[in-house]
C-alpha positions, 0 to 999 in steps of 0.5 A, a space after each residue: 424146370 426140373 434142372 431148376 428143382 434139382 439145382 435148388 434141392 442140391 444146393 439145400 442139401 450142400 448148405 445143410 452138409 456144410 452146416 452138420 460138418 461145421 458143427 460136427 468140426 466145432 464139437 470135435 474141436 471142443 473135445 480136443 480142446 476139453 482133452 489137452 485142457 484136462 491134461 494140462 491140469 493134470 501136468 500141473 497138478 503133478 508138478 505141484 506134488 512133486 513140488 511139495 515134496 522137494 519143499 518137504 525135503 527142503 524144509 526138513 533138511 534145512 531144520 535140521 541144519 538150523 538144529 546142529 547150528 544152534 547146538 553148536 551156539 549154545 555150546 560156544 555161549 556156555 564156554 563164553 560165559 563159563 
């Protein structure tokens, strides 16, 4: 009878270990997963400035050549039409 007691009483407090680990395993693995996101987002929104920057850089140069260009134009009508 007492074999029998402490066979069901171990076999509670096995399913309860089980279920307290599941569920300390479940919450680590949902910080792990909140982490590698946060990061992620991080990651992203640095390439994003780095992004902005080249466009920035981009645009300002490709201004500037559109700028020579059309100098350049104005010049070439002005000799046309002299």
């Amino acid at each position: 009878m007492v074999e029998l007691i402490a066979a069901t009483v171990g076999g509670c407090v096995a399913i309860a270990g089980q279920g307290i680990l599941g569920k300390l395993s479940r919450s680590s693995d949902a910080r792990d997963a909140v982490i590698r996101l946060t990061t992620a987002v991080e990651h992203i929104a640095t390439q994003l400035e780095q992004m902005h920057a080249d466009m920035k850089e981009d645009r300002k140069e490709t201004y500037g050549r559109l700028s020579t260009v059309e100098q350049r134009l104005s010049k070439l009508e002005a000799q046309r039409y002299s």
